[in-house]
C-alpha positions as CSV (number, residue, x, y, z in Angstrom):
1,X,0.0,0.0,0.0
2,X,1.4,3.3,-0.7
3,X,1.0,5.4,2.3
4,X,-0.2,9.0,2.8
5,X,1.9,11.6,3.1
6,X,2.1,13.2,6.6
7,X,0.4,16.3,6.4
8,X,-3.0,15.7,4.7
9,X,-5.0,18.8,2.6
10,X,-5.1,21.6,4.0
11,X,-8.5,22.9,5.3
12,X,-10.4,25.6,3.8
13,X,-12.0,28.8,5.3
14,X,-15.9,28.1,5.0
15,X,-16.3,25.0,6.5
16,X,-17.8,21.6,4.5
17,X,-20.2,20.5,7.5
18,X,-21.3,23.2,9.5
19,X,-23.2,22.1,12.9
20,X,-24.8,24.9,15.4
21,X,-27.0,25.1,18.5
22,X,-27.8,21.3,17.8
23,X,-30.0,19.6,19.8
24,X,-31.6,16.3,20.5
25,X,-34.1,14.8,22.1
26,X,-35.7,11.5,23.3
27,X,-39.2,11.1,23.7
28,X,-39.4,9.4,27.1
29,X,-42.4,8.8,29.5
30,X,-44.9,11.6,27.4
31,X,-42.2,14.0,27.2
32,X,-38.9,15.1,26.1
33,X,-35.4,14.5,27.3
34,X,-32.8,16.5,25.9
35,X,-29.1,14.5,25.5
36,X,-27.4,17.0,23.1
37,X,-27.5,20.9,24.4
38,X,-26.3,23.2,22.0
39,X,-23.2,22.3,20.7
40,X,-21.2,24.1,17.5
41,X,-19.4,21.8,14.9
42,X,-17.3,23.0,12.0
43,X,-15.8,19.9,9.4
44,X,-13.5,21.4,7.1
45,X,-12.2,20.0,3.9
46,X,-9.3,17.5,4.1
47,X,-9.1,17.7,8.2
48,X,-9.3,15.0,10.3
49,X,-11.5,15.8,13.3
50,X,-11.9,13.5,16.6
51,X,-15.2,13.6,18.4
52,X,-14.4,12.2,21.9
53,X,-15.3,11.4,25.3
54,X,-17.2,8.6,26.9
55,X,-20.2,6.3,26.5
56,X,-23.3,9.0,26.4
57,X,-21.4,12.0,26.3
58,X,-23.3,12.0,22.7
59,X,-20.9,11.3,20.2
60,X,-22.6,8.8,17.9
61,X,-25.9,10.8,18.6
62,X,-24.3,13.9,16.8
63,X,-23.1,11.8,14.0
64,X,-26.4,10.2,13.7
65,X,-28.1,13.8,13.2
66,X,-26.3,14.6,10.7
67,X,-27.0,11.4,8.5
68,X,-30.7,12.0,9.4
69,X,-30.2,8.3,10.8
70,X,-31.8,9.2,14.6
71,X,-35.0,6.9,15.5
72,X,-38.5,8.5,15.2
73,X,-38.5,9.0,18.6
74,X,-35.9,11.8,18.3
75,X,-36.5,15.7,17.6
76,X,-33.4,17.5,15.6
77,X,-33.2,21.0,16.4
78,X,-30.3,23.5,14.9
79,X,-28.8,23.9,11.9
80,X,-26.8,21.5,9.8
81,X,-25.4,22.4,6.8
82,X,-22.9,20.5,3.6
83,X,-22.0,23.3,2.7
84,X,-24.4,25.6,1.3
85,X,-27.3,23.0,2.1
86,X,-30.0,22.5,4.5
87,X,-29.4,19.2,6.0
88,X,-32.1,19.6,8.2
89,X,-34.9,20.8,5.1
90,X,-33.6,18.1,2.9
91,X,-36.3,15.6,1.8
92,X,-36.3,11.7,2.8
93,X,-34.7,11.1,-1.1
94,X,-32.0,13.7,-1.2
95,X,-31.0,12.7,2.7
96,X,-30.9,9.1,0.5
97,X,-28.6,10.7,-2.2
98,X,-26.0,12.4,0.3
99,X,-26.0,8.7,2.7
100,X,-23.6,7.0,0.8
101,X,-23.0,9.9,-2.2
102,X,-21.8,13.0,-0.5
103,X,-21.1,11.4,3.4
104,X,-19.9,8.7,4.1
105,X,-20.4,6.5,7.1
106,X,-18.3,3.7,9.3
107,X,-19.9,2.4,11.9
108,X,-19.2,0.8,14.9
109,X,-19.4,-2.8,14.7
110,X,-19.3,-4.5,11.0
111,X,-21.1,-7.6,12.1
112,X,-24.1,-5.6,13.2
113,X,-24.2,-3.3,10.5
114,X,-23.5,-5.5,7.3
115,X,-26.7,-7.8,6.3
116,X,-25.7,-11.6,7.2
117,X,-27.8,-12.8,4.6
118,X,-26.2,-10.9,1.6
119,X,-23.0,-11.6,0.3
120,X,-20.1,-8.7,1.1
121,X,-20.2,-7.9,-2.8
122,X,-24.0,-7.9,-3.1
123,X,-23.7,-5.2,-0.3
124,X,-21.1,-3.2,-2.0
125,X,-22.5,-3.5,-4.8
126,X,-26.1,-2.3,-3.8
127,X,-23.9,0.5,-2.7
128,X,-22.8,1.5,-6.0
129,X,-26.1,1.1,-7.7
130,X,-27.7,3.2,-5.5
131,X,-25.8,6.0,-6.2
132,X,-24.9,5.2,-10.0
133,X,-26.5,3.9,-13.2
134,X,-24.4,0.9,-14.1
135,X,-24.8,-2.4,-14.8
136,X,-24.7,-4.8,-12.0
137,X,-21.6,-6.6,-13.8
138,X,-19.7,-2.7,-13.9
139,X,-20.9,-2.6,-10.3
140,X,-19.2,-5.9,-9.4
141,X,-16.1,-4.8,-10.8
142,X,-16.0,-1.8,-9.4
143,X,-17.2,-3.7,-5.8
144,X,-13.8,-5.7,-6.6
145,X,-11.8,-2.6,-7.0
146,X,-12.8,-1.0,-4.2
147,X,-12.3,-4.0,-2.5
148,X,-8.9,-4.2,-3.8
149,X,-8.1,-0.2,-3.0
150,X,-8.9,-0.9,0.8
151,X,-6.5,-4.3,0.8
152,X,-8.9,-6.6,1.3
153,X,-6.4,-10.2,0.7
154,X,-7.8,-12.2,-1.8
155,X,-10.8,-9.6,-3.3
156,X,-12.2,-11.4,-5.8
157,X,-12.6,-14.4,-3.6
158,X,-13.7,-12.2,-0.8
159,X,-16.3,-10.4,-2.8
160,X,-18.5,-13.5,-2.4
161,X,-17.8,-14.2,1.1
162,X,-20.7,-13.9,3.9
163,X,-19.9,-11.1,6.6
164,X,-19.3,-14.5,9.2
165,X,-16.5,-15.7,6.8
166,X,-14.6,-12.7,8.0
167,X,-12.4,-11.7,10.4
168,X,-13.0,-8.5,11.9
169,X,-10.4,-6.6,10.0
170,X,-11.7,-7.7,7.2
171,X,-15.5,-6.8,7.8
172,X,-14.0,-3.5,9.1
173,X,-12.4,-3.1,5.3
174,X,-15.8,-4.3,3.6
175,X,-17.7,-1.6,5.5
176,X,-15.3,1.1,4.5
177,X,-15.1,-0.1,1.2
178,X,-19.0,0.4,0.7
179,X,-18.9,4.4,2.4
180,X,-16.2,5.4,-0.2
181,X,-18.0,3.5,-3.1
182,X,-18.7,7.1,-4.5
183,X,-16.2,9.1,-3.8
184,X,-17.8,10.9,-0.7
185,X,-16.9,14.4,0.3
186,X,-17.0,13.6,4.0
187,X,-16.4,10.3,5.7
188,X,-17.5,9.5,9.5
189,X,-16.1,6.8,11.4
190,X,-17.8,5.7,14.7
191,X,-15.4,4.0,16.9
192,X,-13.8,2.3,13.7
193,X,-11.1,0.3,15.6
194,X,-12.7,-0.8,19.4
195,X,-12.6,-4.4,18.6
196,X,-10.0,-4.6,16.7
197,X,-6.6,-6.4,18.1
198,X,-3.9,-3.8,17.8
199,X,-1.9,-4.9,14.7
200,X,-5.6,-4.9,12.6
201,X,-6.2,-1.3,14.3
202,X,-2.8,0.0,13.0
203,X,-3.9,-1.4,9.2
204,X,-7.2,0.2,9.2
205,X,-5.8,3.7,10.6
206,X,-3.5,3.2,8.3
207,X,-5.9,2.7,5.5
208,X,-8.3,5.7,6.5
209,X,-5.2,7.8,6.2
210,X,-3.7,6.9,3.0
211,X,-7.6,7.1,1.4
212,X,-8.2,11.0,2.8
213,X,-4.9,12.0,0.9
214,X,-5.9,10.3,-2.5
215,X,-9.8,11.1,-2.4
216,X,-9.4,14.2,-0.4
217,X,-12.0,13.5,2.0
218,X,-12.4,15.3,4.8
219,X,-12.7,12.7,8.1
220,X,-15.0,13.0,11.2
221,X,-13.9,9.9,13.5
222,X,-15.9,9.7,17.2
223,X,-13.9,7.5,19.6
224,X,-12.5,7.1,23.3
225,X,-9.4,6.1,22.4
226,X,-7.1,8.7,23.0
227,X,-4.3,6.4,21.0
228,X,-6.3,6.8,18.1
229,X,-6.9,10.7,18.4
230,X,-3.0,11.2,19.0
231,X,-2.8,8.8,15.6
232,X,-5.2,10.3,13.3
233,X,-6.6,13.7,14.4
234,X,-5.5,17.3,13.6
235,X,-8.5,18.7,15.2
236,X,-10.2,17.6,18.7
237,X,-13.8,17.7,20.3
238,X,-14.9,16.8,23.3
239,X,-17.9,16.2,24.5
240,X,-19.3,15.3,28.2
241,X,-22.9,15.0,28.7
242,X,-24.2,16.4,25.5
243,X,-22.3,19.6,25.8
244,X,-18.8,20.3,24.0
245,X,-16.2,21.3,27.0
246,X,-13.2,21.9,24.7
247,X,-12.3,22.1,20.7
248,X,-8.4,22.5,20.3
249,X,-5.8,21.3,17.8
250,X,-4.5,18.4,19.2
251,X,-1.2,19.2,20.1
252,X,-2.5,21.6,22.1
253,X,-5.0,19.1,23.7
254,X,-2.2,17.0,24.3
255,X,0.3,19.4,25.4
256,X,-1.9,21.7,27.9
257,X,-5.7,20.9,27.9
258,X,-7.6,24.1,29.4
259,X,-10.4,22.1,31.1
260,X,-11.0,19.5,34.1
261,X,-12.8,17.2,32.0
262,X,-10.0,16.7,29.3
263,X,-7.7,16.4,31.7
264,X,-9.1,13.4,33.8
265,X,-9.7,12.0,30.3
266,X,-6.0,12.1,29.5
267,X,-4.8,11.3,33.0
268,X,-6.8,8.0,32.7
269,X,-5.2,6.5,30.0
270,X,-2.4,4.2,30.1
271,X,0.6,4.9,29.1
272,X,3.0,2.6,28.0
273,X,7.1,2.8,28.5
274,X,8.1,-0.5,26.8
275,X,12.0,0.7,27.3
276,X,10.9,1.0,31.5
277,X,12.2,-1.8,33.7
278,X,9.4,-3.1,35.3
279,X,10.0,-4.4,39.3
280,X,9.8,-7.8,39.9
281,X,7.1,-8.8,42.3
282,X,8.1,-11.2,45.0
283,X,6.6,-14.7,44.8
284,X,6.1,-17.8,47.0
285,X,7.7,-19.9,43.7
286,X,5.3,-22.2,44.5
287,X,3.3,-22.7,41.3
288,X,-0.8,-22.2,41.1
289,X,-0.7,-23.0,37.5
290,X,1.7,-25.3,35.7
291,X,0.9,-26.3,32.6
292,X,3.1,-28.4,30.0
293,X,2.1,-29.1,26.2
294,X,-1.5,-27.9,26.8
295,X,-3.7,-28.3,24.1
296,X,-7.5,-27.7,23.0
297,X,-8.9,-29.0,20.2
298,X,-12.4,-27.7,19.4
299,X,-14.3,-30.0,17.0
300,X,-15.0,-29.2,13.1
301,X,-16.9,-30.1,10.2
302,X,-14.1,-28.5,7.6
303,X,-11.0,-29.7,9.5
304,X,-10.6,-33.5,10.2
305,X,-9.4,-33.9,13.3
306,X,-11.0,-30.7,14.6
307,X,-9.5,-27.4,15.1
308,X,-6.7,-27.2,16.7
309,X,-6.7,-24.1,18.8
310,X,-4.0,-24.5,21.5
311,X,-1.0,-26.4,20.6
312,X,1.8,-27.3,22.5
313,X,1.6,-24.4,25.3
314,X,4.2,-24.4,28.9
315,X,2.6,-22.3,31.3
316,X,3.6,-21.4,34.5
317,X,2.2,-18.8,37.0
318,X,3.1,-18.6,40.9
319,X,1.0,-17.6,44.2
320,X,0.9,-14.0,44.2
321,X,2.3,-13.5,40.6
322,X,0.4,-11.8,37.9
323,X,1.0,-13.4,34.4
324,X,0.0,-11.4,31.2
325,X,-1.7,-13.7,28.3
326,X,-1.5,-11.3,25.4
327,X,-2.0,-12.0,21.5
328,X,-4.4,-11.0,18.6
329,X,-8.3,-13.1,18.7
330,X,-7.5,-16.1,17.6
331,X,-4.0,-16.6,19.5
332,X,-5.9,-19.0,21.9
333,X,-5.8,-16.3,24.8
334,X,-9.1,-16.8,25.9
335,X,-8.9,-20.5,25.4
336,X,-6.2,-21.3,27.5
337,X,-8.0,-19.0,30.3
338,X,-11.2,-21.3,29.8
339,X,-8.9,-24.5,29.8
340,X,-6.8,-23.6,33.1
341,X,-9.8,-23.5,35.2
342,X,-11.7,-26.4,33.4
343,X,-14.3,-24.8,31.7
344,X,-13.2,-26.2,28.0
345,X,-11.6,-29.8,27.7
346,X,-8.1,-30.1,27.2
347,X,-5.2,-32.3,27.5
348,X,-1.6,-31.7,28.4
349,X,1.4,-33.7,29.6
350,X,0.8,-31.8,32.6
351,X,-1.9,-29.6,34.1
352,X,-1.5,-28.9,37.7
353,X,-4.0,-26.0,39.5
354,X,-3.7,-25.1,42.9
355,X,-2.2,-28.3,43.5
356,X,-4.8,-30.3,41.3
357,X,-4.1,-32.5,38.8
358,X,-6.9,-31.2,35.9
359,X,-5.9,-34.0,33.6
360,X,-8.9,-36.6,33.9
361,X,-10.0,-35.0,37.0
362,X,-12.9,-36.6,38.8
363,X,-16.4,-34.3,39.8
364,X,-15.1,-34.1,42.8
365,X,-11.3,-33.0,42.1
366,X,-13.5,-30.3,39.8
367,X,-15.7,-28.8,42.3
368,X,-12.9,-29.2,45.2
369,X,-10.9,-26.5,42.6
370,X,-13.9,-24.1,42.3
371,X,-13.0,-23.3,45.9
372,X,-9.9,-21.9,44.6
373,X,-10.6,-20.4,41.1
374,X,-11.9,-17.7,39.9
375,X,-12.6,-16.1,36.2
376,X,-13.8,-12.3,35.5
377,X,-15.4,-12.3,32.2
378,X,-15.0,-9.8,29.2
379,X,-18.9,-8.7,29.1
380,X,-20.3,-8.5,32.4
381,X,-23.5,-7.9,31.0
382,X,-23.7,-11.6,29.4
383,X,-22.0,-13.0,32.5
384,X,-24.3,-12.0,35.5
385,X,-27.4,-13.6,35.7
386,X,-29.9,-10.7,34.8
387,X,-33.1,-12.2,36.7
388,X,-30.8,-12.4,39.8
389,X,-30.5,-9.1,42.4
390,X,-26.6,-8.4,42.4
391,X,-26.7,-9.4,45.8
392,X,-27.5,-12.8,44.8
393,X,-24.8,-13.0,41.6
394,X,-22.3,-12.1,44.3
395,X,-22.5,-14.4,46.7
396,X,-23.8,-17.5,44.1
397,X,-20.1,-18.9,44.4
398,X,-20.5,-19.7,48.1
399,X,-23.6,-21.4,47.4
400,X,-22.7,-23.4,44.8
401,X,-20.0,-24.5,47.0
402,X,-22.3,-25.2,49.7
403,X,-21.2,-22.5,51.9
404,X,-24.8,-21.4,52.4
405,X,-25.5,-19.7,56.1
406,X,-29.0,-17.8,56.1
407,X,-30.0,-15.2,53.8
408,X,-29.6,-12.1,56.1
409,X,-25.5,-13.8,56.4
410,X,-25.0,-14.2,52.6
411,X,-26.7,-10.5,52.2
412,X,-24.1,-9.4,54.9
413,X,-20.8,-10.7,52.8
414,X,-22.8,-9.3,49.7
415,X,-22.7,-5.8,51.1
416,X,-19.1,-6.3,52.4
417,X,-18.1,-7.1,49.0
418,X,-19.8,-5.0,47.3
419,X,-17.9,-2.1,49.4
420,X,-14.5,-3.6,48.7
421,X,-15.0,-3.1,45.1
422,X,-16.4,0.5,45.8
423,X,-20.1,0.3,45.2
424,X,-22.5,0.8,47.8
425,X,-23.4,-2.2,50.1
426,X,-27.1,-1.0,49.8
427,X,-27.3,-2.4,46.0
428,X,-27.5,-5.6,46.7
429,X,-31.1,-5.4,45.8
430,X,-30.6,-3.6,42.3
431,X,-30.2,-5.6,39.2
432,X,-27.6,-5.9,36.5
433,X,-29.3,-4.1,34.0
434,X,-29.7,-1.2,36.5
435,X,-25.9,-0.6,36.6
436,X,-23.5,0.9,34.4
437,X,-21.0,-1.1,32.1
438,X,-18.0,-0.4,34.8
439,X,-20.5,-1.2,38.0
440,X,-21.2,-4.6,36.3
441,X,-17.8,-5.1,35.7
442,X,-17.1,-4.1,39.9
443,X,-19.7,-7.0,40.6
444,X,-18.2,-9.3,38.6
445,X,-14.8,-8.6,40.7
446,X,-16.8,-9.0,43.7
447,X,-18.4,-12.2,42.8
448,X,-14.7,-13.5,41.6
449,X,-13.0,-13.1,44.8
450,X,-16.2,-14.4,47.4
451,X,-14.5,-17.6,47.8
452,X,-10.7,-15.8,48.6
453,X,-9.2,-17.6,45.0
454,X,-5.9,-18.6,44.6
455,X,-5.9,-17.8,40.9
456,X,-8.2,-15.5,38.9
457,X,-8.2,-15.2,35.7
458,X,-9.2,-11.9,34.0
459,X,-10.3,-12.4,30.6
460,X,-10.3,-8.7,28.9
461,X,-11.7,-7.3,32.1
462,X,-11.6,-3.7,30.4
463,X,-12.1,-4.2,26.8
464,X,-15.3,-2.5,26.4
465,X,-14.8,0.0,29.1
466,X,-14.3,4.1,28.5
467,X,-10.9,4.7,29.7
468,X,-11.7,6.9,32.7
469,X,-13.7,3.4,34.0
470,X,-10.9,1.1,32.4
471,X,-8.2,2.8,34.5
472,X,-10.5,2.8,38.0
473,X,-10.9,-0.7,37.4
474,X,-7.3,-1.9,37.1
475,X,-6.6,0.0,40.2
476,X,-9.2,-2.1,41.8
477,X,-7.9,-5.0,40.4
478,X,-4.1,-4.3,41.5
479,X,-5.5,-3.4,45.1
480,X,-7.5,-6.4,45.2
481,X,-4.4,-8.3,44.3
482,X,-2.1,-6.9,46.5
483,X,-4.5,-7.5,49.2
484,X,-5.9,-10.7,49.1
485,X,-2.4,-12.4,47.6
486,X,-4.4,-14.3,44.8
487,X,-2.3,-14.6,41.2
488,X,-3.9,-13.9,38.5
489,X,-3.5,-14.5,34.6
490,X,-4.3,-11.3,32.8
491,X,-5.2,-12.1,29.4
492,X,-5.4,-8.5,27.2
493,X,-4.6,-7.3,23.8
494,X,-3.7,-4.3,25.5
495,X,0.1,-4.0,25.8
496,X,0.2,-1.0,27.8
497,X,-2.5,-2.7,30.4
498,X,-0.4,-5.9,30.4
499,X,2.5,-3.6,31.1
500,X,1.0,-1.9,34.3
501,X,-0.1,-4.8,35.9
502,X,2.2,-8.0,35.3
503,X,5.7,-9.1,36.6
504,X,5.6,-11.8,33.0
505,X,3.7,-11.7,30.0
506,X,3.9,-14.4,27.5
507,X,3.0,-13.9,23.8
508,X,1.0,-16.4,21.8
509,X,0.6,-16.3,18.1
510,X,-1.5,-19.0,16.5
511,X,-2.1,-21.3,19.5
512,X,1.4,-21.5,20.2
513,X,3.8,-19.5,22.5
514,X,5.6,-16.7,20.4
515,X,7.7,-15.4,23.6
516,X,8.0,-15.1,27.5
517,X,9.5,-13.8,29.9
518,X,10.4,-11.0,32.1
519,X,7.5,-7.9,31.2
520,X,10.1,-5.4,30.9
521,X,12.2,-7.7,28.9
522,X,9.7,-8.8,26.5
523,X,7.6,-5.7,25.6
524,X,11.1,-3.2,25.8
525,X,13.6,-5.9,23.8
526,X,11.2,-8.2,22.2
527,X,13.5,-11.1,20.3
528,X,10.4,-12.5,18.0
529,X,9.2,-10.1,14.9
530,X,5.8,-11.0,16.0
531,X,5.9,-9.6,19.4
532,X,8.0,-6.7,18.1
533,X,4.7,-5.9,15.5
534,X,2.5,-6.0,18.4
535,X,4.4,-3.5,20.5
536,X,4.6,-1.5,17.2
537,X,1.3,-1.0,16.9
538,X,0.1,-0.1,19.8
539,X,-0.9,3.5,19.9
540,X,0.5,5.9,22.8
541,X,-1.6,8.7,23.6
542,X,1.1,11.8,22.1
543,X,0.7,12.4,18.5
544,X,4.8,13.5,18.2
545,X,5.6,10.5,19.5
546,X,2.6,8.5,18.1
547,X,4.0,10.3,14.3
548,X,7.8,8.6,15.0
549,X,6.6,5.1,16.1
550,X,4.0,5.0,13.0
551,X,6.2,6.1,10.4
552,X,9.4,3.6,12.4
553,X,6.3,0.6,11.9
554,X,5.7,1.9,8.4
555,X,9.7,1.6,7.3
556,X,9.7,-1.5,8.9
557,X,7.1,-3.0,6.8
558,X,8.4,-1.6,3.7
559,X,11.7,-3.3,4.6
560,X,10.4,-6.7,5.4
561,X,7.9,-6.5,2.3
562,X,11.7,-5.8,-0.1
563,X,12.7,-8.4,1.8
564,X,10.5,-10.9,1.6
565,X,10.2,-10.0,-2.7
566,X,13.6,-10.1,-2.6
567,X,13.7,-13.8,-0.9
């Protein structure tokens, strides 16, 4: 791919989206709730502005607007203008005619968005038709084209592919592929990168970048990650509760933000060192997890045999030792979390947790180690039990290990632990769905160290959290550590998490162990080109120094790519 240059089109004077005094609001309960309160956007062309902040500060809402995408039970108030237009007076056809023709749109998750039931090239090439009158056989070759511009591998192939048949990246690429299908002036990306391992987010900034310089788009991307701000923005919003607190360059926002609110956002956000020594944690020695030439194989129709999606993996994590599991989806990270605590099959030469031998274990072996284990799950939302009070989800570990006492006792240790984590003890009588993302996420911790675990495992504990919430819930989780003494396998795609809270990572690739060791050795001189990519691509939240590890990532690929022609 030939990359953009670094400084993209310089903006003009009159502005190509021009946003003022917008507000929305919800219908709700006979009335009308305001979410958005006033707030002034200019879009010039060829900038690259970042709408940020966190979950409901109105972001996506604003984006919406302009598209004319908001649900019936919204009220637009404002002006919105492309340029000399009324966005806002358009018709139902011509808001058609500029979705897709003059704006673009990303959105947030690909496998939502795209139709399952339609083929990738059907979709692109609905696209194009809507927009164009060609033949649906000029259509498909411009669907592969496109497909081809945005470095989708294989885009013939890929054209007739199902959305499932993809891998994220990939859907992210077909999505993007299908906004630029004619040449739009402005294109908005809604958290274009969240799920998206950090090598894959890297590609598709990458790609955005490269497409504003050669279509001379202007770009309107909403996120929370402030990596991605310092990567791709030259302009910065931010929003808190519907309101805009700040617009500045982002140097400036960076360097010196003038408000509260920007501030806590930065100060929350990890920032990675991978040159810093790390200090070694003190440990027993004595093993909680020791696993040699672990492997899972799941079964599958396509592969005989069945998939094999750990292979060959030495483990080993001591009592009071935090051991970071890191690797793109699919490395088996998740897997191996799953396996160590025996909620997926697996077999090993040796599998040994808190002293129990997992290998063939009986019921009773099984049930005698969920005394000692523990897992935190990714989504909290999917792993509490939503017709149970949080009270209940809390303490349902000491009754399925028959540690029941009366209900007042168990609603007792349910308060206590609902304080340690910093929630009230009074909500043991709310609900899941009556907490935030980062609450849920606080009684999941709770409920994962009722029983006083020797090991926990923490599978993406923060994945899906804003970053203000994702930092106040690794400090929980290193307090919680430090206090109790448990070990705990922290499995992230987040290097600069892994960094902050373990003493060893080990990197998988493929089901198989890339490299281990040491944090500080691993992440600052990694030995394997893989881990060296990862650490690469991940984003760091200063766009001068963001600029010199991007375009050091970018010579390296051009290198290896001469190379491997070369070879």
């Amino acid at each position: 791919m030939t990359m953009a240059s670094e400084t993209s089109a310089a903006p003009s004077d009159a502005p190509l989206l021009q946003i003022r005094d917008l507000r929305v609001e919800f219908s709700s309960g006979g009335g009308w709730t305001e979410v958005v309160h006033g707030i002034d956007i200019d879009l010039h062309a060829g900038e690259t502005l970042a709408v940020v902040g966190e979950s409901g500060s109105g972001k996506s809402v604003t984006a919406m607007s302009v598209l004319g995408l908001l649900p019936r039970t919204a009220r637009v108030k404002g002006t919105l203008r492309l340029g000399d237009e009324d966005l806002l007076a358009a018709s139902s056809r011509r808001l058609q005619q500029i979705r897709g023709g003059e704006i673009g749109m990303i959105f947030q998750e690909p496998m939502t968005a795209l139709n399952p039931v339609y083929t990738i090239g059907d979709q692109i090439v609905g696209a194009i038709r809507a927009h164009r009158r060609i033949s649906r056989q000029e259509a498909r070759s411009h669907a592969i084209d496109l497909l081809r511009q945005v470095n989708m591998p294989e885009p013939a192939e890929k054209f007739s592919r199902y959305p499932h048949q993809l891998s994220g990246g990939q859907r992210q690429r077909a999505m993007i592929a299908m906004a630029i299908s004619s040449q739009p002036k402005i294109l908005i990306a809604d958290e274009p990168t969240t799920a998206l391992d950090v090598t894959v987010q890297a590609e598709i900034l990458d790609l955005l970048r490269d497409l504003q310089v050669r279509m001379g788009m202007a770009i309107m991307i909403i996120t929370h990650d402030m990596g991605v701000v310092a990567d791709m923005a030259s302009r910065v919003v931010v929003m808190q509760h519907g309101r805009i607190v700040e617009t500045a360059p982002v140097k400036a926002l960076f360097a010196a933000p003038a408000q509260d609110y920007p501030q806590t956002l930065l100060a929350a956000v990890p920032r990675a060192n991978f040159n810093a020594q790390t200090a070694e944690a003190a440990t027993s020695g004595k093993p909680v997890l020791e696993a040699k030439d672990l492997r899972v194989r799941y079964p599958s129709h396509f592969i005989a045999g069945g998939f094999l999606a750990v292979d060959g993996v030495d483990l080993r994590v001591d009592a009071g030792e935090v051991v970071g599991l890191v690797g793109e989806s699919g490395s088996g990270k998740s897997t191996i979390g799953r396996a160590v605590i025996g909620l997926t099959p697996a077999t090993a030469s040796t599998l040994r947790v808190c002293g129990h031998d997992m290998i063939g274990a009986s019921g009773r072996t099984m049930k005698q180690l969920r005394r000692t284990v523990s897992i935190v799950f990714q989504d909290p939302a999917s792993s509490l039990n939503p017709r149970a009070t949080v009270g209940s989800n809390i303490t349902a570990p000491l009754r399925w290990n028959g540690i029941e006492g009366d209900g007042r006792k168990l609603d007792g240790i349910g308060r206590e632990l609902l304080e340690r984590v910093k929630l009230p003890g009074d909500w043991v009588d709310r609900f899941p769905h009556e907490l935030s993302g980062g609450q849920r996420q606080r009684v999941s911790i709770a409920r994962a160290i009722a029983m006083r675990p020797q090991l926990m495992v923490a599978d993406e504990p923060t994945s899906a959290l804003d970053v203000t919430v994702q930092a106040t819930i690794l400090a929980l989780l290193r307090e919680l550590q430090r206090d109790f003494g448990f070990a705990c396998l922290f499995i992230s795609h987040d290097l600069s998490l892994v960094q902050q809270l373990s003493q060893r990572v080990v990197v998988l690739r493929g089901g198989k162990v890339s490299e281990q060791g040491p944090t500080s050795i691993v992440l600052g001189s990694p030995n394997e080109p893989y881990t060296r990519a990862l650490v690469a691509a991940a984003p760091v939240p200063d766009p001068d120094l963001q600029r010199q590890r991007r375009l050091a990532r970018q010579a390296q690929q051009a290198s290896d790519r001469a190379a491997a022609m070369q070879g």
